[in-house]
C-alpha positions as CSV (number, residue, x, y, z in Angstrom):
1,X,-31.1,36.1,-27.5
2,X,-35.0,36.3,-28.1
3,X,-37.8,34.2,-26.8
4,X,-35.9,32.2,-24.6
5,X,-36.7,29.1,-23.3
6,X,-35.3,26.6,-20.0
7,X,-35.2,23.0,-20.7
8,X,-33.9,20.5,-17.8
9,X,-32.0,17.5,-20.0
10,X,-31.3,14.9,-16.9
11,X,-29.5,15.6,-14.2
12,X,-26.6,17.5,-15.9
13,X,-27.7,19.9,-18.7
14,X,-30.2,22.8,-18.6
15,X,-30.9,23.3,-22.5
16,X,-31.4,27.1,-23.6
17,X,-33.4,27.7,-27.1
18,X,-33.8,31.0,-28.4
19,X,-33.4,33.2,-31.2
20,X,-30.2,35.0,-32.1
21,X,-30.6,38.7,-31.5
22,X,-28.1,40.1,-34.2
23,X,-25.1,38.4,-36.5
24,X,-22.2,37.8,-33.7
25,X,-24.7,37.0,-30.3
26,X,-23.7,33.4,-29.8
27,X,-19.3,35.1,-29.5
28,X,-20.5,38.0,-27.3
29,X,-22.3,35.5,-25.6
30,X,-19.2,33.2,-25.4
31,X,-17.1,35.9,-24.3
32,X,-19.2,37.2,-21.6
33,X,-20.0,34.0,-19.8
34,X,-16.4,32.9,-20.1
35,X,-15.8,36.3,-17.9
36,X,-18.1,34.9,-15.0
37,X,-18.4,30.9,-15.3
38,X,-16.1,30.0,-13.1
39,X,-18.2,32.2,-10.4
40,X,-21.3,30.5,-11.2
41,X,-19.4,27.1,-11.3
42,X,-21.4,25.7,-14.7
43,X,-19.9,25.5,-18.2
44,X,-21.5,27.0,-21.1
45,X,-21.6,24.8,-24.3
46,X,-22.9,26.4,-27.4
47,X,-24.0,24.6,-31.1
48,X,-23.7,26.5,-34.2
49,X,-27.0,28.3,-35.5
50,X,-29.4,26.1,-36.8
51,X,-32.1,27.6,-39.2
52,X,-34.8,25.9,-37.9
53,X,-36.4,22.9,-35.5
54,X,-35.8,20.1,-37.4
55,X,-32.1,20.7,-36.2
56,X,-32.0,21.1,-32.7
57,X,-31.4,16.9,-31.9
58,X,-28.3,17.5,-33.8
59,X,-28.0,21.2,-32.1
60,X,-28.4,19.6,-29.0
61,X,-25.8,16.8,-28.9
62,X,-23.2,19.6,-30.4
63,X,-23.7,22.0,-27.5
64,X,-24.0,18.8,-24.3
65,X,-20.3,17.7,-26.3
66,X,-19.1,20.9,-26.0
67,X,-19.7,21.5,-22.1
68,X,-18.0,18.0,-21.7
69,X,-14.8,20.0,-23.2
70,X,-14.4,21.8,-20.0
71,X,-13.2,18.2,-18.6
72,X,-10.2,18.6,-20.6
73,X,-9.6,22.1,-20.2
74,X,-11.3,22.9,-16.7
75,X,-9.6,26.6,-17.2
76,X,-12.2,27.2,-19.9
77,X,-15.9,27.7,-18.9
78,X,-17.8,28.4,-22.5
79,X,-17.0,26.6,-25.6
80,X,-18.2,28.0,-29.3
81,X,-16.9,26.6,-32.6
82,X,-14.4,23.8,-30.3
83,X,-13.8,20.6,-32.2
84,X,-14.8,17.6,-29.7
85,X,-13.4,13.9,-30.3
86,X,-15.8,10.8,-30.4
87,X,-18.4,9.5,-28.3
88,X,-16.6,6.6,-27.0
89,X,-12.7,5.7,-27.4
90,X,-11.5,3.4,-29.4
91,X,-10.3,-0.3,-28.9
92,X,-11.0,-0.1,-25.2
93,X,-11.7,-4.0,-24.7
94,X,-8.4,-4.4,-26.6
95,X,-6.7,-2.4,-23.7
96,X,-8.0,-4.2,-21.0
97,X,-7.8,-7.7,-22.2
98,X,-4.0,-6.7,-22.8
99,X,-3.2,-4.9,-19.8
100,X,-4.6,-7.7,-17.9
101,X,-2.3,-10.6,-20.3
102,X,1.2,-8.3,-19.5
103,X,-0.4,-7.7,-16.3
104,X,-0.4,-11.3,-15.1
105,X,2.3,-12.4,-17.5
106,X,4.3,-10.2,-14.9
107,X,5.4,-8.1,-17.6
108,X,5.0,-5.4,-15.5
109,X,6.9,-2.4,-17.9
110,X,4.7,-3.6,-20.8
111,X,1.4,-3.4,-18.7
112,X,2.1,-0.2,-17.4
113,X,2.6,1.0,-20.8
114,X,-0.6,-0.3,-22.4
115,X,-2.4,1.8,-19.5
116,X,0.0,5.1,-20.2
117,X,-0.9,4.9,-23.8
118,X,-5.0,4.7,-23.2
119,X,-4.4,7.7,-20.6
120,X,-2.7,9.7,-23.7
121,X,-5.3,8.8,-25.8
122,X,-8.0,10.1,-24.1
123,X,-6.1,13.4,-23.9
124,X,-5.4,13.0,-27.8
125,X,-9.3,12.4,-28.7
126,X,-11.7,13.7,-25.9
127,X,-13.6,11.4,-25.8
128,X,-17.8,12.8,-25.1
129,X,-19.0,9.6,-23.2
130,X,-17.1,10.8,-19.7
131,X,-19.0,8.3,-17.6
132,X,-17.4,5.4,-20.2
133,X,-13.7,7.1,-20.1
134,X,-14.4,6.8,-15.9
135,X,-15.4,3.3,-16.5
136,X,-12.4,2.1,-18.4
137,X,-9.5,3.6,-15.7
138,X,-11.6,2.4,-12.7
139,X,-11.4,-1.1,-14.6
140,X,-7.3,-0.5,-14.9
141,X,-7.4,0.0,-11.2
142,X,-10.0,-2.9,-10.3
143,X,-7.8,-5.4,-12.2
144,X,-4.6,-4.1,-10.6
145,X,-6.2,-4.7,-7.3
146,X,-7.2,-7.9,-7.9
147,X,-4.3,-8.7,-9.1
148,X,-1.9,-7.8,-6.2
149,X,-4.3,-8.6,-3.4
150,X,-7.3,-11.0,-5.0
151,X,-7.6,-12.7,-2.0
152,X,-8.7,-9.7,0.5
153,X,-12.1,-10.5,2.5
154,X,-13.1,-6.8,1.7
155,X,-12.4,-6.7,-2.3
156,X,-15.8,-5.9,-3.4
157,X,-16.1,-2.7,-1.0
158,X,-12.3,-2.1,-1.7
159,X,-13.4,-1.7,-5.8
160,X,-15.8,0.5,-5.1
161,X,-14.1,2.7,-3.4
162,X,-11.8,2.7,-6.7
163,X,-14.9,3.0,-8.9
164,X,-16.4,6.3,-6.3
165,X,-12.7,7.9,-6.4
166,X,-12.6,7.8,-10.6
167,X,-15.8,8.9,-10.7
168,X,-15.6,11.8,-8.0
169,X,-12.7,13.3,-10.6
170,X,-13.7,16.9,-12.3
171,X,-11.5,16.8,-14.7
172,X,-8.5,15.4,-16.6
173,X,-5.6,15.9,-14.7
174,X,-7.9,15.0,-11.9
175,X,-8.5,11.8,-13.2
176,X,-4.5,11.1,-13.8
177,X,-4.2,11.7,-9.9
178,X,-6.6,9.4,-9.1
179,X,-5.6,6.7,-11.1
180,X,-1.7,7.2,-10.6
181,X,-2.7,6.8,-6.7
182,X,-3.5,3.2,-6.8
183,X,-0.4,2.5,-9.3
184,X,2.2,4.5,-7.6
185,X,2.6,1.7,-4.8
186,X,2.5,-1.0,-7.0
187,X,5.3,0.5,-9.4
188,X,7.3,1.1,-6.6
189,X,7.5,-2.1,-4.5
190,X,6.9,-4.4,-8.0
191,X,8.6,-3.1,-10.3
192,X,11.9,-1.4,-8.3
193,X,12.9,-4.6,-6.3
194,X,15.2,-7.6,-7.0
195,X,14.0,-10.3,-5.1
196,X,16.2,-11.5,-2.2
197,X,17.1,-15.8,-2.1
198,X,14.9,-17.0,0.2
199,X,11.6,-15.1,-1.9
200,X,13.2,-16.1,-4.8
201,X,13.7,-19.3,-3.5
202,X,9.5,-19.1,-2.3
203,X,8.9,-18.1,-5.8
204,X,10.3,-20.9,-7.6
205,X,8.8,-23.9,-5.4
206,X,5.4,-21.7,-6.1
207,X,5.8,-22.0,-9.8
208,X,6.9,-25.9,-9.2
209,X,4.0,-26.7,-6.9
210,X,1.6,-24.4,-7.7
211,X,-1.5,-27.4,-9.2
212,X,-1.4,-28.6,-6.2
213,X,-2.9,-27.8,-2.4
214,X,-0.3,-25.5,-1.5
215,X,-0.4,-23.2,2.1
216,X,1.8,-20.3,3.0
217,X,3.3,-22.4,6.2
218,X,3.9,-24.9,3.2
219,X,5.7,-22.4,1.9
220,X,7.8,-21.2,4.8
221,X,8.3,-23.9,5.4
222,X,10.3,-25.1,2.6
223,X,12.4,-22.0,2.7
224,X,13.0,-22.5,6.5
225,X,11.0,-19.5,7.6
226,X,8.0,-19.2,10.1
227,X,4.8,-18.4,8.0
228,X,4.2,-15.0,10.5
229,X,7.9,-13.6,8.7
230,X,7.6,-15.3,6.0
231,X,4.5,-13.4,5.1
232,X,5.5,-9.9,5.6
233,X,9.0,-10.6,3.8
234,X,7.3,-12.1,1.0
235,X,4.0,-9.8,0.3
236,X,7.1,-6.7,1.3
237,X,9.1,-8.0,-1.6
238,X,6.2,-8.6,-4.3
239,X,3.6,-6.2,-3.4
240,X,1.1,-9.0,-3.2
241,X,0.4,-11.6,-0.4
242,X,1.1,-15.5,-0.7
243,X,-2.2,-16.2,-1.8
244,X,-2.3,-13.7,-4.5
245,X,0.6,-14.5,-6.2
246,X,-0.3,-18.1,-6.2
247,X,-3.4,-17.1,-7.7
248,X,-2.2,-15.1,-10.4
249,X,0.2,-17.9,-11.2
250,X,-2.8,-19.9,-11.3
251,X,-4.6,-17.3,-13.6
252,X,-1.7,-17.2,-16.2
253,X,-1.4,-20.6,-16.5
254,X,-5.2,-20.7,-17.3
255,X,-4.9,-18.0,-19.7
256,X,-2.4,-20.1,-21.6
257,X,-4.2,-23.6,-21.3
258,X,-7.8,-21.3,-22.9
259,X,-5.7,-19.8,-25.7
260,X,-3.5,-22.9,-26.9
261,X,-5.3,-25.9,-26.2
262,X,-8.9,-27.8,-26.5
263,X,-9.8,-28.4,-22.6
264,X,-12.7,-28.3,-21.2
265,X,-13.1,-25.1,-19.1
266,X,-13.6,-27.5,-15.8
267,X,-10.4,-29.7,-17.0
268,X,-8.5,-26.5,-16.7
269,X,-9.6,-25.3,-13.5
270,X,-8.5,-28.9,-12.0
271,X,-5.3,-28.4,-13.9
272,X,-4.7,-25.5,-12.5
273,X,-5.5,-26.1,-8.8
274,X,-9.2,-24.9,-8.5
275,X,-11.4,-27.1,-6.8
276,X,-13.8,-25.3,-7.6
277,X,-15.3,-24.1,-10.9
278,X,-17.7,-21.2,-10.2
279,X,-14.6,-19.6,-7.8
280,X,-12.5,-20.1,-11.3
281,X,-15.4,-18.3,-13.4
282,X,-15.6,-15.5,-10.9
283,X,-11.9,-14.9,-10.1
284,X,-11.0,-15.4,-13.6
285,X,-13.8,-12.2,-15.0
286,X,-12.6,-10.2,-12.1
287,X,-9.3,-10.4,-13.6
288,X,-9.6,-10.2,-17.4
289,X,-13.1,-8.6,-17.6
290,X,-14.8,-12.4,-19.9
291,X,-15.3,-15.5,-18.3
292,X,-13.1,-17.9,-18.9
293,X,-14.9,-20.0,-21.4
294,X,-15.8,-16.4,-23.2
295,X,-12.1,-15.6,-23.3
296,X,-11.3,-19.1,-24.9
297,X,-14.0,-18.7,-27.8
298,X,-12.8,-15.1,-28.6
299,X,-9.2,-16.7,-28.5
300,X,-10.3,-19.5,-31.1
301,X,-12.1,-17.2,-33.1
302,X,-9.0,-15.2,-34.1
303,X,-6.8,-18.3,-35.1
């Protein structure tokens, strides 16, 4: 290449403009980088020839999509004439809202399936925006979190430890590991364990009683436990503690009040057992990423 110039674009991207030296630089070029990338540690994304200056915006985006490529296939270190999938994946708000419905409808196989399938398609269509495709698994893990211990003093630090750790990842099959470390725990105590009588027993007077005031030792108590082994058998056999679960249960039952009736948000947060509204609000976008009178108009607007 001739007449070469270095452009800094952010933090990420060094931009290189110059004129082609002969027909076939920008493939010797490809080829000989691709020999020494992965000792210089960059990646090496290259746009088609443009004839003049009123194409390098285009030229640009084509050659910053193309070093996001090596995401995908972190073997690779220069990328010339690569097809690249969309900026953003699609339907991601669909994903989470249902992950979250299975999720707490403690559907548990179905959930787990609607966060496979986003994980495939991100492998299918390569998705450009990274940072976004970070953003939607961290949420996956975030709502997961919430679900099976809401209650935890040290949530908000907890999260973003979960949001650092997707964020850290280099590349695909890095980002699987990271998320499949926060679900592996939960698929194994949730979804591999039969619950014995007396949590099963625990579970049922929950669902009976759970509008009301409701304690753990009230709990234990009805099941003839004390609340110190009462608590460690039950959040052993769920994967949650008692104050999760009886929040979720609280959650679903919300969900269903939003999306089939004509309350008020506040009537339903009373329904419910939530004394009070703002913890609803919070607890409730923590969980399904819209506030709860959000989720009731987008419910209403699709009937």
């Amino acid at each position: 290449m001739k007449n070469l110039r270095f452009v800094p674009v952010g933090y990420e991207h060094l931009l290189w403009i110059g004129n082609l030296g002969y027909e076939g630089a920008l493939e010797d070029l490809a080829r000989s980088f691709e020999k020494q990338g992965g000792e210089l540690g960059c990646v090496l994304g290259l746009s088609t020839a443009c004839p003049g200056l009123q194409g390098l915006p285009g030229a640009l985006r084509e050659a910053q999509a193309r070093c996001r490529l090596h995401f995908y296939q972190p073997q690779r270190w220069a990328f010339l004439h690569d097809g690249y999938g969309p900026q953003l994946l699609r339907r991601t708000e669909s994903a989470r809202l249902q992950f979250s419905r299975e999720l707490f409808a403690q559907h548990y196989r179905e959930a787990m399936a609607v966060k496979d399938e986003v994980l495939q398609r991100i492998a299918d269509e390569r998705p450009t925006d990274l940072d976004a495709v970070k953003k939607l698994c961290a949420s996956f893990c975030t709502i997961l979190l919430c679900f099976a211990d809401g209650a935890a003093e040290d949530l908000d630090r907890r999260t973003e430890e979960i949001e650092r750790s997707i964020q850290r990842a280099d590349s695909l099959p890095g980002l699987y590991r990271a998320v499949e470390e926060r679900f592996a725990p939960f698929e194994k105590t949730v979804m591999k364990q039969a619950y014995s009588p007396p949590v099963q027993d625990a579970v049922e007077y929950i669902r009976r009683h759970y509008c009301e005031k409701i304690s753990l030792g009230t709990v234990a108590a009805a099941v003839n436990f004390s609340p110190e082994y009462f608590s460690r058998m039950f959040t052993r056999e769920t994967g949650m503690n008692f104050t999760a679960f009886l929040n979720n249960l609280r959650l679903r039952q919300a969900m269903e009040l939003l999306e089939h009736t004509d309350k008020k948000v506040y009537e339903i947060a009373e329904e419910v057992g939530y004394s009070s509204l703002s913890y609803f609000s919070t607890t409730f976008k923590k969980s399904f990423g819209q506030t709860p009178a959000e989720y009731q108009a987008l419910k209403r607007g699709a009937k």
